[in-house]
N, C-alpha and C positions, 0 to 999 in steps of 0.2 A: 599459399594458404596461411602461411605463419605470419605474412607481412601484415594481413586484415585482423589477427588474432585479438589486438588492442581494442580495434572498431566490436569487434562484437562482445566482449567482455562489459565494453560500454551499454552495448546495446540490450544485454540482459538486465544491465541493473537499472535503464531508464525501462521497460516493461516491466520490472519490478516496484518500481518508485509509482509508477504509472497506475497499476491497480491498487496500489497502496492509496492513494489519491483516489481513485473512483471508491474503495471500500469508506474512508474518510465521509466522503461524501454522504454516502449512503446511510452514514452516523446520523452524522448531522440531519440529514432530512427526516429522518425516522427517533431526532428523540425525543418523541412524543406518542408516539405511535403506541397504544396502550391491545391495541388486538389485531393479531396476523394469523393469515391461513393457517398457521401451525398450531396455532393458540397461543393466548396470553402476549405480555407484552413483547416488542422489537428484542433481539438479544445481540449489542453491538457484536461486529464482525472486525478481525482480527489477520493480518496474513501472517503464513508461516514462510521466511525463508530458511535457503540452504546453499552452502556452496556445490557450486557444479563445478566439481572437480575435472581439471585439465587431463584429456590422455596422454598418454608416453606418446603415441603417436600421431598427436595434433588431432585426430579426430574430433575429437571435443574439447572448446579453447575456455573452459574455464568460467569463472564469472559466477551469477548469484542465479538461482531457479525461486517457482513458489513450489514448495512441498502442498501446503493447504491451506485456508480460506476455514479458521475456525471462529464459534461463539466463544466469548468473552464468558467466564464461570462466573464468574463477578454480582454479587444478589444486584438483585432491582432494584428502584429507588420507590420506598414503601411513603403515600399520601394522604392525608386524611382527607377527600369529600365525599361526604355520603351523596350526594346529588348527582355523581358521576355515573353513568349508566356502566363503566366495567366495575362497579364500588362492590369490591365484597359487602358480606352482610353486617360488617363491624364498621364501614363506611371508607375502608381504606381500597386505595387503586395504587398498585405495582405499575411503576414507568418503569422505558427502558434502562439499561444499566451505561444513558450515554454519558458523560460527564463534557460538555459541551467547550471548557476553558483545557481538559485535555485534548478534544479533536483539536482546536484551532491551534493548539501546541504543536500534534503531530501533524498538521497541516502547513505548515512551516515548515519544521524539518524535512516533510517527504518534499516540498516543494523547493527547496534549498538543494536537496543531495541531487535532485534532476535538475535544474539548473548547474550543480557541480559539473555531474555526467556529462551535458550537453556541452560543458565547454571545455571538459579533457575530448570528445568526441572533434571539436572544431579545431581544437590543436591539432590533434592527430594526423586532421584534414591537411592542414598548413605544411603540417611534415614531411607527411606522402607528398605536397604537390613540390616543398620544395628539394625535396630529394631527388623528382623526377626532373625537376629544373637543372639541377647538377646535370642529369645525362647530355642537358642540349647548348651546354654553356660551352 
């Protein structure tokens, strides 16, 4: 169990990178998006992680979890056309709070650190095979 412990530690933080990237996304697509089922403008979305702390008894190997998937407090971005149909009555319309040259930031980064992951993950692969290779040499 402990020999895979590396492998999976990998593999929490590429599913963390992973919906950090789909949340990303979802930025992006939505800022513009001025009215949602919930009302009022898109409010970007945000992941929370946490470490997932290793058991004494390998039970649990450690690595990174999502605690939660929150909004962004962050005000909207306040516009003036009165011609907009969500235009308040003073002619201003609330976009979302996306700031579009920070996603493509964080859109890099998240896709960087899973790229990282995927190639400590191929290493790993290399090691187990050549370690197994020693047994038959």
């Amino acid at each position: 169990m402990r020999f895979f412990q590396a492998m999976t530690i990998n593999a929490t933080a590429l599913t963390a990178q992973r919906l950090r990237l789909d949340l990303i996304s979802a930025n992006i697509a939505n800022a513009n998006t001025t009215r949602t089922p919930e009302g009022g403008p898109y409010r970007r979305k945000v992941p929370v992680f946490a470490e997932n702390l290793a058991a004494a008894d390998g039970a649990r190997p450690g690595g990174v979890r999502v605690v939660a998937v929150q909004d962004d407090p962050s005000p909207f971005r306040r516009v003036y056309e009165p011609g907009h149909p969500d235009a308040d009555r003073d002619g201003y319309v609330f976009y979302p709070n996306v700031n579009i040259i920070n996603e493509m930031v964080n859109l890099i980064e998240a896709g960087r650190a899973y790229e990282a992951n995927v190639t400590a993950l191929n290493a790993q692969k290399e090691l187990y095979r050549a370690a197994l290779g020693i047994g038959r040499a």
